[in-house]
C-alpha positions in Angstrom: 34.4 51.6 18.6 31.9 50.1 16.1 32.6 52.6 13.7 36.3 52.5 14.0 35.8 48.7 13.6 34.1 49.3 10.0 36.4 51.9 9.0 39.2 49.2 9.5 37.3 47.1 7.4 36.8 49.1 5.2 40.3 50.5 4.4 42.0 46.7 4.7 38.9 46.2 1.8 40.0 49.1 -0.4 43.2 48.1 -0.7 44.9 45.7 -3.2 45.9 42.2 -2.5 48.8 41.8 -0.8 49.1 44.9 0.0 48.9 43.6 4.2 51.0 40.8 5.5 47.9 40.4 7.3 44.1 41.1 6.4 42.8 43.0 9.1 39.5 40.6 8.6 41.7 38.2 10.6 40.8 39.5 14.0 37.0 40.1 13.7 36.3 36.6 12.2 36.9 33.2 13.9 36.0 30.0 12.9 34.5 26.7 12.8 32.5 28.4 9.8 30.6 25.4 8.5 28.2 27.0 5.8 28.4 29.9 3.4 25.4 31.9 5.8 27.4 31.4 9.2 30.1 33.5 7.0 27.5 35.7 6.2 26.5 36.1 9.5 29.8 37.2 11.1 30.6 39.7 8.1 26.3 41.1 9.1 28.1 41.9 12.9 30.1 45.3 11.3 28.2 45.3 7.8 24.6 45.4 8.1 24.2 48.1 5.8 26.1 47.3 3.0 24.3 43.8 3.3 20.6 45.9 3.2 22.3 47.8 0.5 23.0 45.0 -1.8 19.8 43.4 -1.1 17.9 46.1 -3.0 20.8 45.5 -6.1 19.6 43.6 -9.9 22.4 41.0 -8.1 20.6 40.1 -5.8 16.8 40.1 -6.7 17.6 39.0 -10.5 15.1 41.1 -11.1 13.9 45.1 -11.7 10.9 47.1 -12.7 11.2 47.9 -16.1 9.7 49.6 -19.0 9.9 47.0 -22.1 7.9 47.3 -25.0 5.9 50.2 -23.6 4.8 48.0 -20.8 6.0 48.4 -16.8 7.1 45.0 -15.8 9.3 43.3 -13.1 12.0 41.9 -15.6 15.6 39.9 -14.7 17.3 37.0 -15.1 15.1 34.8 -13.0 12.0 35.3 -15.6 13.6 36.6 -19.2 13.7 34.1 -21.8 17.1 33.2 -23.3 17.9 30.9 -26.6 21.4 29.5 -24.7 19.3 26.8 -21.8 16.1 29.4 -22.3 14.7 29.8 -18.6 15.8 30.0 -14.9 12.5 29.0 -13.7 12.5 25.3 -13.0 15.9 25.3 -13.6 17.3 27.2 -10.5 19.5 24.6 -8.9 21.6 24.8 -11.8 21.3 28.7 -13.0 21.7 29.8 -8.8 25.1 28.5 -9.1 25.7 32.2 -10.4 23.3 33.9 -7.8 25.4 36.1 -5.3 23.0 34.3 -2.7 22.8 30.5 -0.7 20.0 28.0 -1.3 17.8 29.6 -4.7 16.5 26.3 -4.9 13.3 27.2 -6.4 11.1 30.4 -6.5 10.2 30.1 -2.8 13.7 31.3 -2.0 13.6 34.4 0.7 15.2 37.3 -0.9 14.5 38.8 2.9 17.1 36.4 4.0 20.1 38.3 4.8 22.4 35.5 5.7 21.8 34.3 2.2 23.7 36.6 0.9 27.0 35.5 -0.4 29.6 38.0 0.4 32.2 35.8 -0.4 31.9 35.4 -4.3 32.7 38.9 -4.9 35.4 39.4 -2.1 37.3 36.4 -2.2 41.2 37.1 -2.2 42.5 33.5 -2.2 41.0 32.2 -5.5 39.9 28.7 -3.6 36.2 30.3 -3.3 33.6 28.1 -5.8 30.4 27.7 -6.0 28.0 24.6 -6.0 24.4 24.0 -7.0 21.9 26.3 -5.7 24.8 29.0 -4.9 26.2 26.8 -1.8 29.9 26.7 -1.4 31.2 23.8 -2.5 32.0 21.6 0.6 35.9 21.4 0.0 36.2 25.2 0.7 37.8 26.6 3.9 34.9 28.6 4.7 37.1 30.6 7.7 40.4 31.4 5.6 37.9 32.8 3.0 36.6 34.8 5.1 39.7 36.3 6.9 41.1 37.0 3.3 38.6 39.2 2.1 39.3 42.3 0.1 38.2 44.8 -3.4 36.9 42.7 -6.1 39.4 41.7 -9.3 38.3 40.2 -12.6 38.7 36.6 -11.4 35.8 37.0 -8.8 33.4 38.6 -11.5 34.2 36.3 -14.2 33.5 33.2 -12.0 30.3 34.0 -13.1 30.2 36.2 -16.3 33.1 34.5 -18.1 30.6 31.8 -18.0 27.6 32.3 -18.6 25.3 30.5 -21.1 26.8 27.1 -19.1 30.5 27.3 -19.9 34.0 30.0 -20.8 33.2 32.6 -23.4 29.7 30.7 -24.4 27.2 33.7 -23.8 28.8 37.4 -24.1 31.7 36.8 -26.9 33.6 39.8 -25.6 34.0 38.3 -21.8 35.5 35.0 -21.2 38.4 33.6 -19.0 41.0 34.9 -21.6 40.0 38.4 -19.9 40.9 37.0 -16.1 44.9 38.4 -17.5 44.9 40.3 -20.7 47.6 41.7 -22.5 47.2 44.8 -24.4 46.2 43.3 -27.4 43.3 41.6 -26.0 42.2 44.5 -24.0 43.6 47.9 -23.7 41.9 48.7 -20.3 42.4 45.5 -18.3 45.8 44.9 -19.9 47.5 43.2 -16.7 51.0 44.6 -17.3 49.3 48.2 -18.3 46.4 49.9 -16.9 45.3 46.6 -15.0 41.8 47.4 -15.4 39.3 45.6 -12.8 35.8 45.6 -13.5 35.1 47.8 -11.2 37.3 50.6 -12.2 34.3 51.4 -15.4 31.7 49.8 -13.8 31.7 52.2 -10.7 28.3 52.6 -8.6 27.4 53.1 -5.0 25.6 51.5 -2.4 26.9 47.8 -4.1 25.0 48.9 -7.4 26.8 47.9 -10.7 26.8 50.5 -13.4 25.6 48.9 -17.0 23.8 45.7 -17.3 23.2 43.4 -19.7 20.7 44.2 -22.8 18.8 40.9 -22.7 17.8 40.7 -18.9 17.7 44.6 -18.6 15.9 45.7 -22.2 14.1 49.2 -20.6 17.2 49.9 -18.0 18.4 53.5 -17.8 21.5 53.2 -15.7 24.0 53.0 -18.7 27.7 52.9 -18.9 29.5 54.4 -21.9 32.6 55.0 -22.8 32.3 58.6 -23.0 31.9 58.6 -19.2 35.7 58.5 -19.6 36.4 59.8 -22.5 35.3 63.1 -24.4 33.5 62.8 -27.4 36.3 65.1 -29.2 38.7 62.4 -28.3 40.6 62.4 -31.9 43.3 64.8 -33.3 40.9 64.2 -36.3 37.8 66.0 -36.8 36.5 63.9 -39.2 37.0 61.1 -36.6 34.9 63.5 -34.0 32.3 64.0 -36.1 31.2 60.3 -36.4 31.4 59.8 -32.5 27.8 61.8 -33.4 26.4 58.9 -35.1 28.8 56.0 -34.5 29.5 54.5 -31.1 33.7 54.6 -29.6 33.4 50.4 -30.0 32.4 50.2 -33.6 35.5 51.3 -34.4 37.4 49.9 -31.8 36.7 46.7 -30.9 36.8 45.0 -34.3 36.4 41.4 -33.8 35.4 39.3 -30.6 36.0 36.1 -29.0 39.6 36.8 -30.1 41.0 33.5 -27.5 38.3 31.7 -27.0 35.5 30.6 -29.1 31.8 31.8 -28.2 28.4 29.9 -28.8 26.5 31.6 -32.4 24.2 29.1 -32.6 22.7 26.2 -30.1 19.8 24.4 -32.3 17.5 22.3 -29.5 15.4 20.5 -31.9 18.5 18.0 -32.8 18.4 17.1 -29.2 17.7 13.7 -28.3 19.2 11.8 -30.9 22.0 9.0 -30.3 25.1 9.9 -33.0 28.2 11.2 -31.8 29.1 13.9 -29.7 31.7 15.8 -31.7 34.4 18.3 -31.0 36.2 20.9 -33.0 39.4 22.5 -33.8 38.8 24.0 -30.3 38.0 21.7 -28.7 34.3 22.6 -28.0 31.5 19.9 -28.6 29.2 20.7 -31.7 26.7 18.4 -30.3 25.8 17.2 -27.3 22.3 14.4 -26.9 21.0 16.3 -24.1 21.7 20.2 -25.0 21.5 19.6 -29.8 23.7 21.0 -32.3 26.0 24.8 -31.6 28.3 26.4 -34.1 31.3 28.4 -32.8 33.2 31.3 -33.5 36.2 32.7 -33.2 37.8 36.4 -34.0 34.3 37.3 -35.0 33.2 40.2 -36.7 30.6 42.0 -34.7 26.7 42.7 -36.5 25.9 46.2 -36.1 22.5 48.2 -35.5 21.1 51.5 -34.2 21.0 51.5 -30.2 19.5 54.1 -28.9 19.7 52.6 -24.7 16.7 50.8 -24.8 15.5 47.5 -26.7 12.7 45.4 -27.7 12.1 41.9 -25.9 10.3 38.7 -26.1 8.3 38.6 -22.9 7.3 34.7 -21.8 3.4 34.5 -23.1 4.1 36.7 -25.6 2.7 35.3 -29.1 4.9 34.5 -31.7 5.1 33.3 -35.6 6.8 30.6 -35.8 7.4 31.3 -39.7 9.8 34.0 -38.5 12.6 34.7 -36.4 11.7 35.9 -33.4 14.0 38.8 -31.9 14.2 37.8 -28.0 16.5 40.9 -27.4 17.1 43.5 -29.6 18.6 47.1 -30.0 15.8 49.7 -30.7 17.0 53.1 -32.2 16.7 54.6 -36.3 19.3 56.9 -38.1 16.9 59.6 -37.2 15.7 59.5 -34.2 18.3 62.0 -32.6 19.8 59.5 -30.0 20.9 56.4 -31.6 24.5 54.9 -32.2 26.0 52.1 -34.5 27.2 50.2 -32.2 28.5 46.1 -32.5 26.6 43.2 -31.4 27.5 39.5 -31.2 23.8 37.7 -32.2 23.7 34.4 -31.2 21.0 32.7 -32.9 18.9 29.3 -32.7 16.6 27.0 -32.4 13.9 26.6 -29.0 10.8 24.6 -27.9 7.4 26.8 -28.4 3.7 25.6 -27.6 1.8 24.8 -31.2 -1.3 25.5 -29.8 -1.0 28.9 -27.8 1.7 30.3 -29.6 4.2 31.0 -27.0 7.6 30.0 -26.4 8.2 27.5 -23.9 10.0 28.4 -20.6 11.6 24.0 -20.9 12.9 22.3 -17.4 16.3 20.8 -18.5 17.6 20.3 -14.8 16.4 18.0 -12.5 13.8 15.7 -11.9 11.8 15.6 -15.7 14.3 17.5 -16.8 15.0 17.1 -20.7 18.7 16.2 -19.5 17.0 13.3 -17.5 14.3 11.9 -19.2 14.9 13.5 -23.0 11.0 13.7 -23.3 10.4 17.3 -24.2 6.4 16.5 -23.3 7.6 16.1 -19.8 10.1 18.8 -20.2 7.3 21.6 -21.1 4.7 20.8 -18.8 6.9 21.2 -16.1 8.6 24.1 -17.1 5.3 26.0 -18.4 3.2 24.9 -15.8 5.3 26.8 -13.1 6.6 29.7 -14.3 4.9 32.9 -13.2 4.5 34.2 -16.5 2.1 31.7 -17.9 0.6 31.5 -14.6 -0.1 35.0 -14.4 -1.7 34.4 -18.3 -3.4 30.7 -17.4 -1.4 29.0 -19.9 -0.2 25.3 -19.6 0.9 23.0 -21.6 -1.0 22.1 -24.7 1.1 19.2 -25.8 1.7 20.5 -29.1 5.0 21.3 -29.7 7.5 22.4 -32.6 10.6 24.2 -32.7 11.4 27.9 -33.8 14.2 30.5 -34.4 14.9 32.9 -32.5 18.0 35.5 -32.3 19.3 37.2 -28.7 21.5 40.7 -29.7 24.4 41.0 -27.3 26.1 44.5 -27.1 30.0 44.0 -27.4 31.7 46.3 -24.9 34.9 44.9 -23.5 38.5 43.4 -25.7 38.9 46.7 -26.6 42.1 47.2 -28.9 45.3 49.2 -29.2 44.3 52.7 -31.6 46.7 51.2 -33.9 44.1 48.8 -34.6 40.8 50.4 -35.0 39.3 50.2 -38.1 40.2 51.9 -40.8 37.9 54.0 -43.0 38.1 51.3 -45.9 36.2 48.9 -43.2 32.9 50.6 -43.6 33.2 52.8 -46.6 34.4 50.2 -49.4 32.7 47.9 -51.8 33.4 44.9 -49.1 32.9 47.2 -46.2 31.7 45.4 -43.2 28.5 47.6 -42.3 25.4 47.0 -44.1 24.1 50.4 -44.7 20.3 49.5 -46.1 19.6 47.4 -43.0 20.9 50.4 -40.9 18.0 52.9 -42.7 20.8 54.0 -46.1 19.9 53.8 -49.4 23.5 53.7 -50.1 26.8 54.4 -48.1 26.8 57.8 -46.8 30.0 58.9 -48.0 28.9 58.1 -51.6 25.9 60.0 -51.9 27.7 62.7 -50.3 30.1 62.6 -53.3 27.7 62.6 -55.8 26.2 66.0 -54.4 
C-alpha cells in the first residue's frame, strides 16, 4: 500500500499543472497546518527519502567540500564572501529568506532537522507560497491548500529565489531575473513560454534532488558542470568554420550577446558612500543609485558581457585571506589560459565595488548589516565589523577579530552568463570579434593580436 501511495505521488508530481481537476495530494494531507515544519511533517509520512536525499544537496547545507585555490575546504553560500551585502554569517535572518529550510536564524541551525526542510518553495503550484525572515512562511499563507497543490517545479518557484538574489529582481546574476518567469523567444530561446517552454529543470537535470551546475562564486572548485553541449553536439553548425571555434570558444559567447535585456542588474554597489544623509536617487528604471544604509550602485541594461578563459574551475577570495588594498581584489574568478588544452571564451557579467576590510590584518571584513548592530541599524561600521568578524567561522578558525582599523577596497565577483539565450538569427556575427571595434579583447585573453590577423599575415 505504501508504495502504491508514493507512486501516486509521485505520478500526480510529474505531471504539469492543471493537468488533474484534482491533485491527488488532496487525500493524504489534511489540515489545520499551522507552520511550514507541520507541512513538512505530513509530506516526511510517504517521502522520507527524498527528504534524506535533499538533505545531503548544496540547497540544503549551503555548503560543499571543495577544492579552491589548491586547498580542500567546506565552501557555500553560508561562508563565501560576496561584494553585493558581502556575508551570510550574522546576517542569516535576512539571507535564510532564500534557504529551502525553516528557522536559519543563526549558525546554530540543525541541518539534522528534517521538518526544517521546506518542501513547499520548490513545489508550490498555486503561486501564493512566500517566504519570510529566516525561511518561515509568511503568516498570510494557507499552509493546507499549499500543500494539497503540490506538483514539478516551473521557473516561478526557482526564481522566487534566484531572480533575486543580491537583495532584489535581476540585481546579482544579469542573465536571470523575473523578465525570465514568461519569456518570449527573443529573451530566451529555451524557456520561450509559447515555444519550447523551458523550465529549469528541463537543463538542469540531476537525481536524488541534486541540481546540475552551480554558481561560480559559491562553488569556485565544483566539478558537476552543465554545458550546453550536454544537449547539443559540438558540430552543431552547417559551417565548419563555425565548428571549429566551438574548440576554443564557448556556444554562449556567440549567442547570448548582451544581458539584462528587461531588467537592469547591479555593476557596481560602492559601500564606503554609505552613511551619509543626501538624497536617495532613482533612475530611468526606476532603481535607487543610492541608498544611506546600502552606498552608491550603477546599473545596466542590454549589457555586453566581459569575456575570459574558463576552464570549469576558478580562483576565490577565501574570508582571512590577505589582501592589497592598492589593487582589486578578484573575489571569484574564471581560471583557464589559451593553452592549457581545456579552456573556453566564455561571457561573464563582473559586478564590481567597493567593501569594508580590516587595516590592520589585512582581511576583508565579513560586515553584519541586519539586525541588532547592524550597519542598517546603527550606520557605525565599528559596530558593524566587530560583530560580523568576531563570529564568523573563518576568522575564528584564524583568531582574527576586529582591529578597529578600517578602510574600504575594490573588489570584482565574475559571474558566468548562461541563460537569455537568443534566436540564431542573432548571434554574433564574425565582425563582433574580428574587427578594429570588435568586442573581445584579445591581449587580455593571452593574443598578441587578433587571431585571424596573424593568420593572414602568414
Amino acid at each position: 500500500m505504501r508504495t502504491l501511495l508514493i507512486t501516486t505521488l509521485l505520478t500526480g508530481l510529474m505531471l504539469p499543472v492543471g493537468a488533474h481537476a484534482e491533485n491527488p495530494h488532496k487525500e493524504f494531507i489534511s489540515g489545520p497546518i499551522n507552520s511550514g515544519s507541520e507541512a513538512t511533517a505530513q509530506c516526511i509520512e510517504c517521502h522520507e527519502e527524498h527528504t534524506e536525499a535533499f538533505m545531503k544537496t548544496s540547497h540544503w547545507t549551503w555548503a560543499k567540500e571543495q577544492t579552491v585555490n589548491g586547498k580542500t575546504v567546506k565552501l557555500g553560500k553560508k561562508n563565501a564572501i560576496n561584494n553585493y551585502c558581502v556575508s551570510v554569517s550574522s546576517n542569516e535572518p535576512r539571507c535564510t529568506k532564500c534557504h529551502a529550510g525553516y528557522g536559519y536564524e543563526d549558525a546554530k541551525f540543525d541541518f539534522q532537522d528534517a521538518t526544517k526542510v521546506d518542501c513547499l518553495v520548490c513545489h508550490d503550484t498555486t503561486g501564493t507560497y512566500k517566504k519570510d525572515l529566516s525561511g518561515y512562511a509568511f503568516k498570510s499563507v494557507d499552509l493546507v491548500r499549499v500543500s494539497q497543490n503540490v506538483g514539478a517545479p516551473v521557473r516561478d518557484n526557482c526564481g522566487s529565489c534566484h531572480f533575486f538574489g543580491g537583495g532584489g529582481d535581476g540585481v546579482k546574476h544579469g542573465d536571470m531575473d523575473s523578465s525570465m518567469a514568461y519569456p518570449d523567444k527573443a529573451l530566451d530561446v529555451h524557456m520561450d513560454a509559447d515555444g519550447m517552454d523551458f523550465q529549469c529543470q528541463d537543463c538542469h537535470k540531476g537525481e536524488s534532488h541534486t541540481i546540475k551546475g552551480q554558481a561560480m562564486s559559491v562553488s569556485p572548485g565544483a566539478t558537476d558542470h552543465l554545458e550546453c553541449t550536454s544537449c547539443h553536439e559540438n558540430d552543431v553548425h552547417k559551417n565548419a568554420k563555425l565548428n571549429r571555434h566551438t574548440e576554443k570558444v564557448a556556444c554562449q559567447t556567440c549567442h547570448i550577446p548582451e544581458f539584462a535585456k528587461v531588467e537592469p542588474t547591479k555593476m557596481w554597489w560602492d559601500w564606503s558612500e554609505a552613511g551619509q544623509d543626501r538624497e536617495e536617487t532613482k533612475n530611468q528604471w526606476g532603481r535607487k543609485d543610492y541608498m544611506k544604509k546600502k552606498g552608491s550602485f550603477v546599473w545596466g541594461q542590454k549589457v555586453q558581457p566581459e569575456y575570459a578563459w574558463y576552464n570549469g574551475t576558478a580562483d576565490a577570495y577565501l574570508f582571512g585571506d590577505k589582501m592589497d588594498p592598492a589593487k582589486v581584489t578578484p573575489l571569484s574568478k574564471p581560471a583557464g589560459t589559451k593553452d592549457d588544452g581545456e579552456s573556453k571564451i566564455y561571457p561573464f557579467k563582473v559586478h564590481r565595488g567597493k567593501q569594508l576590510y580590516d587595516a590592520k590584518h589585512m582581511v576583508f571584513v565579513p560586515t553584519k548589516v541586519f539586525g541588532k548592530d547592524g550597519y542598517w541599524k546603527t550606520f557605525d561600521w565599528d559596530k558593524s565589523a566587530t560583530a560580523g568578524m568576531n563570529t564568523h567561522p573563518s576568522m575564528q578558525a584564524k583568531g582574527l577579530t576586529y582591529s578597529g582599523q578600517k578602510g574600504f577596497a575594490e573588489t570584482e565577483m565574475w559571474w558566468r552568463i548562461n541563460h537569455m539565450v537568443s534566436p540564431k538569427t542573432e548571434a554574433l556575427k564574425c565582425s563582433a570579434c574580428h574587427s578594429k571595434k570588435g568586442r573581445l579583447d584579445w591581449e587580455a585573453l593571452g593574443y598578441d593580436q587578433d587571431p585571424m590577423k596573424a593568420k593572414k599575415k602568414k
